[in-house]
LOTIVO-488299 format. One record per atom (N, C-alpha, C, O): atom name; x, y, z. Coordinates in steps of 0.001 Angstrom, whole numbers, plus 500000, padded with zeros to 6 digits. Layout:
! residues N
ATOM   atom        u        v        w
ATOM     CA        X        Y        Z
...
//
This chain:
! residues 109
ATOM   atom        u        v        w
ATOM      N   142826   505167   129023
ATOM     CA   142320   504963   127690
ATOM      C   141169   503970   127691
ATOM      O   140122   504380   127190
ATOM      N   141192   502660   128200
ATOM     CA   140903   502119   128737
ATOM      C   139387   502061   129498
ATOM      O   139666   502554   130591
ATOM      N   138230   501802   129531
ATOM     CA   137592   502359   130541
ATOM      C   136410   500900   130932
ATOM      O   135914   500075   130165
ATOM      N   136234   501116   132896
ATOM     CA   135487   499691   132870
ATOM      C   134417   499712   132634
ATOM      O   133672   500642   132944
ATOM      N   134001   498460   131887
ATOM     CA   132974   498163   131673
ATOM      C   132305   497395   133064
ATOM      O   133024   496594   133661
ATOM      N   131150   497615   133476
ATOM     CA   130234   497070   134583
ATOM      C   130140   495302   134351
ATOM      O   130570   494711   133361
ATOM      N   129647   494843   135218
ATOM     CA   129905   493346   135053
ATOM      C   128781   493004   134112
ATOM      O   128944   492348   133083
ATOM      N   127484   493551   134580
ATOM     CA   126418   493530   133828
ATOM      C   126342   493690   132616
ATOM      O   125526   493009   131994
ATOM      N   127421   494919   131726
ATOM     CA   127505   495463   130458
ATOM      C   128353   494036   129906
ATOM      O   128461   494051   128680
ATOM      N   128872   493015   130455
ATOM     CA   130418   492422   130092
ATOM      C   128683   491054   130215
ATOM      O   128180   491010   129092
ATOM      N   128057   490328   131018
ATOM     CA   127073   489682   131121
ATOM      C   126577   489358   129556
ATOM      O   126690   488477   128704
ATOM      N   125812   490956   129797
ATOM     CA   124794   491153   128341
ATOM      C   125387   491010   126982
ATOM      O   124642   490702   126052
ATOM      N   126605   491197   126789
ATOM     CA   127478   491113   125781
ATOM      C   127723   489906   125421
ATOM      O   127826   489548   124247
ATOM      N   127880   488884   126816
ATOM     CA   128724   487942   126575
ATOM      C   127269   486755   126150
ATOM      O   127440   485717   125511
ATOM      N   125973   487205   126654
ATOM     CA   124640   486408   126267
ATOM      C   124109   486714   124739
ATOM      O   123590   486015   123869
ATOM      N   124447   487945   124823
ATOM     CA   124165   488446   122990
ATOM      C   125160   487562   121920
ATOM      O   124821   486868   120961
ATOM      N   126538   487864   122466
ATOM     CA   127377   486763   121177
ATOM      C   126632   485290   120833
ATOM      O   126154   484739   119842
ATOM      N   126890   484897   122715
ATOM     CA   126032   483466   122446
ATOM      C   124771   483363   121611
ATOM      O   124831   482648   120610
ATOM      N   123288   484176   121980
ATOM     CA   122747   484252   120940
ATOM      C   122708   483987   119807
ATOM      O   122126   483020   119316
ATOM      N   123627   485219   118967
ATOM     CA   123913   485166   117839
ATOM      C   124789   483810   116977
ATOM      O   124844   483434   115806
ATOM      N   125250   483472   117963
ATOM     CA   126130   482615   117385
ATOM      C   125254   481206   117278
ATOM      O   125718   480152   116841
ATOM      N   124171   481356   117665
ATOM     CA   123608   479969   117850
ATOM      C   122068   479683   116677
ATOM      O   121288   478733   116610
ATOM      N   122163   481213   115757
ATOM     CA   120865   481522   115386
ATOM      C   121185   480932   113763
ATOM      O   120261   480516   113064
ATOM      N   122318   480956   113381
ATOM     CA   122094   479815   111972
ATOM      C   122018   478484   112106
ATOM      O   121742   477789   111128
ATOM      N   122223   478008   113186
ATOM     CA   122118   476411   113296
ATOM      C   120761   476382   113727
ATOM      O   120223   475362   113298
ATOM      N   119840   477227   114533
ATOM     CA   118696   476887   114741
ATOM      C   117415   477151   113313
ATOM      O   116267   476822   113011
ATOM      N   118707   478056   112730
ATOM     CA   117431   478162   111580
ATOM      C   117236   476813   110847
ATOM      O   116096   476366   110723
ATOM      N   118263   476176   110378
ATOM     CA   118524   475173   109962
ATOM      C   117898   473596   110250
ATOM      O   117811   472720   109389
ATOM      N   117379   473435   112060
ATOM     CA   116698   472815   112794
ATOM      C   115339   472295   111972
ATOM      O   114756   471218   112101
ATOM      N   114958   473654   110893
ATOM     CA   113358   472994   110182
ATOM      C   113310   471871   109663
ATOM      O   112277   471241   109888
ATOM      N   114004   471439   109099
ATOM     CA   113653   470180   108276
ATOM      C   114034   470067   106996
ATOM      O   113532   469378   106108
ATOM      N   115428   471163   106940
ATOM     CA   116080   470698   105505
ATOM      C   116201   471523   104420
ATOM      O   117242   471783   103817
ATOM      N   114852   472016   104146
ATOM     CA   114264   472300   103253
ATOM      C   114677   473453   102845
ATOM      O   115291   473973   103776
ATOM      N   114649   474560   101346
ATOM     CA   115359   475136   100977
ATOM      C   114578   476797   101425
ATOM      O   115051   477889   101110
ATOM      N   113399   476585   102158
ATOM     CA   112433   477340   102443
ATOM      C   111628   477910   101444
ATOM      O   111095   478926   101890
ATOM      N   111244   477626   100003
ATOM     CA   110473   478159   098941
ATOM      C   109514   478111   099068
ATOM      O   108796   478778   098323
ATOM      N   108855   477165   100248
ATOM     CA   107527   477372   100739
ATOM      C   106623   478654   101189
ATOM      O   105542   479197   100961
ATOM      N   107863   478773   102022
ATOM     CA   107383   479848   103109
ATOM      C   107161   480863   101910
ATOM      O   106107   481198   101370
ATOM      N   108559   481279   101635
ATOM     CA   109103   482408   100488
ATOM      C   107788   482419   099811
ATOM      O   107276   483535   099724
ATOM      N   107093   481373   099286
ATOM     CA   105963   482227   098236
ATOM      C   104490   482187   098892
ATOM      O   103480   482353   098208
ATOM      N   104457   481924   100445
ATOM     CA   103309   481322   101508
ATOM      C   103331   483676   101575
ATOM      O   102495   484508   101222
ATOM      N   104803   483803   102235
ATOM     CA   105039   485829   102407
ATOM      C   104739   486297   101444
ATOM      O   104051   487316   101386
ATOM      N   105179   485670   100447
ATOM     CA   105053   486822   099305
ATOM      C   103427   487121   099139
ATOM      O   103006   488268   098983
ATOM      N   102430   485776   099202
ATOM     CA   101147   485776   098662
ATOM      C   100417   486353   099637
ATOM      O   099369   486933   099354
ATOM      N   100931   486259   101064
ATOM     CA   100419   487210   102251
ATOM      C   100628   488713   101870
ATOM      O   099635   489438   101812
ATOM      N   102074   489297   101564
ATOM     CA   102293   490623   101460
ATOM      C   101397   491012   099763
ATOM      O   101304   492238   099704
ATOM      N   101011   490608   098974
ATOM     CA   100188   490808   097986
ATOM      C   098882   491255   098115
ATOM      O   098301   492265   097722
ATOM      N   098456   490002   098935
ATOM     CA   097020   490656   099815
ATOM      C   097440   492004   100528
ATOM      O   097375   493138   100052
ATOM      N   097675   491802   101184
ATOM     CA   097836   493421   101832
ATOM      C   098476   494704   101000
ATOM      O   098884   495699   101601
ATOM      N   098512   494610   099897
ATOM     CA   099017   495608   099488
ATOM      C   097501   496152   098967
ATOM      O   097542   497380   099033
ATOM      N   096102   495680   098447
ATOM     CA   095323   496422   098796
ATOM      C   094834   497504   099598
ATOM      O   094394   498607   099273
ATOM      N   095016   496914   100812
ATOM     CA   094663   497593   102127
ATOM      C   095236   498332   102281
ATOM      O   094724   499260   102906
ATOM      N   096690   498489   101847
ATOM     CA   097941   499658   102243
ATOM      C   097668   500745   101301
ATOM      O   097877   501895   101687
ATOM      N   097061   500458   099670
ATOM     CA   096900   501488   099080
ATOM      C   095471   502199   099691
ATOM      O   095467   503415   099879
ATOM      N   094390   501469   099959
ATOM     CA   093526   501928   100534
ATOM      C   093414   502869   101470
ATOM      O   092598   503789   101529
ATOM      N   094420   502543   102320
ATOM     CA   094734   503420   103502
ATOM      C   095656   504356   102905
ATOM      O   095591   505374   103595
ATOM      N   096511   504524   101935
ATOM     CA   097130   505643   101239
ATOM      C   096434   506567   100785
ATOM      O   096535   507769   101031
ATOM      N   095449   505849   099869
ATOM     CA   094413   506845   099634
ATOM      C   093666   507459   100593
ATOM      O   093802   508682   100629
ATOM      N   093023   507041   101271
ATOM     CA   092801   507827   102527
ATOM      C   093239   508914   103529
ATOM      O   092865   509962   104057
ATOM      N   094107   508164   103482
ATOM     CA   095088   509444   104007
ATOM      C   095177   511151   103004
ATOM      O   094978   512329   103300
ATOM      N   095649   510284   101547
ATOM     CA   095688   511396   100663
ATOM      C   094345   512195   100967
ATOM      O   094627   513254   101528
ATOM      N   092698   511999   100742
ATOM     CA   091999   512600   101079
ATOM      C   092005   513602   102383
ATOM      O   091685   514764   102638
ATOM      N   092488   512608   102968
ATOM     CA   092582   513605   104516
ATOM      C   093554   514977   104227
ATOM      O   093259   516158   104411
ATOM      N   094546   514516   103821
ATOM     CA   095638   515777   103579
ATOM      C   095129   516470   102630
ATOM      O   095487   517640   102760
ATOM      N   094439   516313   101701
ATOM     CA   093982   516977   100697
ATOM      C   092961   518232   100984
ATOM      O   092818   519194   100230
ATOM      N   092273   518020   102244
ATOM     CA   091435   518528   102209
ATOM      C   091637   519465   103301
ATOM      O   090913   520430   103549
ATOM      N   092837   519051   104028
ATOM     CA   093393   519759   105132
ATOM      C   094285   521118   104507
ATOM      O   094442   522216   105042
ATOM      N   094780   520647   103240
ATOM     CA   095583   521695   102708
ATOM      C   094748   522583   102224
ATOM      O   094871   523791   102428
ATOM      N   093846   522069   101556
ATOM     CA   092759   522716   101145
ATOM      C   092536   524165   102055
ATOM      O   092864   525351   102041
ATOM      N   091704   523144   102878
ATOM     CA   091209   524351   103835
ATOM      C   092119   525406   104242
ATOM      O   091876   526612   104304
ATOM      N   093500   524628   104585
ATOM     CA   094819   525717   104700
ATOM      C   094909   526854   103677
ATOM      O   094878   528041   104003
ATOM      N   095034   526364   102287
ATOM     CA   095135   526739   101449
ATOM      C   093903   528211   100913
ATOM      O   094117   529276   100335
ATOM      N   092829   527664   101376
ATOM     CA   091643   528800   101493
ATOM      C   091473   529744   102429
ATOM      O   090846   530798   102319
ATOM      N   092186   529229   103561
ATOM     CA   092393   530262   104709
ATOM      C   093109   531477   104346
ATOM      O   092606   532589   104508
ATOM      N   094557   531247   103741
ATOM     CA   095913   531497   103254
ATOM      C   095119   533035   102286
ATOM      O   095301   534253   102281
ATOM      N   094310   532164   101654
ATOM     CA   093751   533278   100265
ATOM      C   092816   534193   100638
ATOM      O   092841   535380   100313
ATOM      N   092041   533698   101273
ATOM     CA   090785   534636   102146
ATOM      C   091581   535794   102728
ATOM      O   091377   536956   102377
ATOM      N   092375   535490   103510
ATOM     CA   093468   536409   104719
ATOM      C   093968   537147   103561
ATOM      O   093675   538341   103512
ATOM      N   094668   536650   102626
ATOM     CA   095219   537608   101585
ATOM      C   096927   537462   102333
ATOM      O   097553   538496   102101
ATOM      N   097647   536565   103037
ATOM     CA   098592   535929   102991
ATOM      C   099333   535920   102120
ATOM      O   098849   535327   101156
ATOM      N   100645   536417   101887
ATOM     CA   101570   536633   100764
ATOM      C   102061   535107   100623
ATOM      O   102459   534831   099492
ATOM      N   102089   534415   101251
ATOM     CA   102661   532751   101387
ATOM      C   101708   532051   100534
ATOM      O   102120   530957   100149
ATOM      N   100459   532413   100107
ATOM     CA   099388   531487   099593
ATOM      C   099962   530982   098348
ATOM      O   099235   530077   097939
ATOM      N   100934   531176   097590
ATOM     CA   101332   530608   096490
ATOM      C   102227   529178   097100
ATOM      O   101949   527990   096937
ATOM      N   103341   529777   097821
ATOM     CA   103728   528552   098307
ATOM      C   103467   527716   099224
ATOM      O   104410   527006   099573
ATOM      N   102352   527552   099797
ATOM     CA   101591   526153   100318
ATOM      C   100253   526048   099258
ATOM      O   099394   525178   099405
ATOM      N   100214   526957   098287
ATOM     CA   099410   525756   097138
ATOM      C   100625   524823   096761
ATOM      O   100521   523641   097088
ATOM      N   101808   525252   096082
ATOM     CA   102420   524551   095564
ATOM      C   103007   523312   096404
ATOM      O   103206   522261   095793
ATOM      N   103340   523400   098003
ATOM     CA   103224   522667   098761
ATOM      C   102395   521499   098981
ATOM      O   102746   520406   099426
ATOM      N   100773   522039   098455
ATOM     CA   099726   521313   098941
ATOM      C   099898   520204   097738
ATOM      O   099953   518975   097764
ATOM      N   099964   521239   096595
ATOM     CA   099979   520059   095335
ATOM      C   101340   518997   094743
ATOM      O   101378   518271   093749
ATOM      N   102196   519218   095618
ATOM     CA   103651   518320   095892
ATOM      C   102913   517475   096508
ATOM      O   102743   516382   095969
ATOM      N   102367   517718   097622
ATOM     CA   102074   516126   098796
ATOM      C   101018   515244   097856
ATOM      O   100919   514018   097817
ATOM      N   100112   516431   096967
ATOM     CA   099163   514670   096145
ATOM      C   099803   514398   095360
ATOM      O   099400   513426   094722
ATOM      N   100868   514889   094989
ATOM     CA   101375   514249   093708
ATOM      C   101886   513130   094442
ATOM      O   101422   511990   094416
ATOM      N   102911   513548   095123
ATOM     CA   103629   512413   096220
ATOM      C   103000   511331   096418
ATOM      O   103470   510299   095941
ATOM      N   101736   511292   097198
ATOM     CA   100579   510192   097174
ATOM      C   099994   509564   096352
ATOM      O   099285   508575   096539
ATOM      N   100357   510321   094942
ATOM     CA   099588   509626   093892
ATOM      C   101247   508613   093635
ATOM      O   101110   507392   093708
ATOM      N   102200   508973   093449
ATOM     CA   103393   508153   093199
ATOM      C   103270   507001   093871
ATOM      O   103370   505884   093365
ATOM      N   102945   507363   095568
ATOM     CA   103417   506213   096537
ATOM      C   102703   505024   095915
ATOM      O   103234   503955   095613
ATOM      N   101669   505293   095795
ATOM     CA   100376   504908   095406
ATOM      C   100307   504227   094323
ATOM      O   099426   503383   094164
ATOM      N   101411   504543   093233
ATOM     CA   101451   503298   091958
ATOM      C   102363   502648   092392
ATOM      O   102325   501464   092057
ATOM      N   103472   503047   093230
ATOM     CA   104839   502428   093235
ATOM      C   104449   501075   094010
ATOM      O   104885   499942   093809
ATOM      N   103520   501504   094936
ATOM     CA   102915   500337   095773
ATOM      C   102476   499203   095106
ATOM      O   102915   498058   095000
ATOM      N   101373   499870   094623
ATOM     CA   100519   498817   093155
ATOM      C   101597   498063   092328
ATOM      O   101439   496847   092222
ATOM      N   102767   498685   091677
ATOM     CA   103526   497833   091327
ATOM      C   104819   497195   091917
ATOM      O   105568   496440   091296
ATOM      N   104927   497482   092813
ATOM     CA   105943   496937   093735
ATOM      C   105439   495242   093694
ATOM      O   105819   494261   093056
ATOM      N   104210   495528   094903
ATOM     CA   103396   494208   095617
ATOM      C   102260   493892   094400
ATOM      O   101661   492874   094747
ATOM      N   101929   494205   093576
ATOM     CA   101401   493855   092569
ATOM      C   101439   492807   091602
ATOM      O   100668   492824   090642
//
């Protein structure tokens, strides 16, 4: 039922507990403090970047947009019985992007 564990597996285990067990007292090591510093030092970092993340959302959206597109014109040209459902496909993913895209704005906003 029973089965051995390698010395190495019994090692790594026994360095991981230690680890862990040693990682709230070192957090504690700073200097007291209740950390509200930091807390609003991240928050004002992750704010800034939430520009850049929608930026690059949008971007992306263009890219896919235009990829479906072209999919999408291929689909119709050929005369493809599927061309209805990868328009409707195509126009799920901007909607999608347009969502991510406020949720972001007001998330980190």
């Amino acid at each position: 039922m029973f089965h051995r564990v390698k010395s190495s597996t019994k090692s790594a285990l026994v360095l991981a507990t230690l680890l862990t067990a040693h990682i709230p007292a070192m957090a504690q090591v700073g200097g007291g403090g209740n950390g509200a510093g930091a807390l609003t030092s991240t928050a004002t970092t992750i704010r800034g970047y939430a520009t850049s993340a929608q930026t690059i959302i949008l971007a992306l959206g263009v890219l896919i947009g235009l990829i479906g597109a072209i999919r999408v014109y291929s689909k119709m040209h050929n005369g493809d019985p599927d061309t209805q459902k990868a328009m409707v496909n195509w126009f799920g993913a901007a909607l999608f992007l347009v969502a991510v895209g406020t949720v972001l704005t007001a998330f980190f906003g």
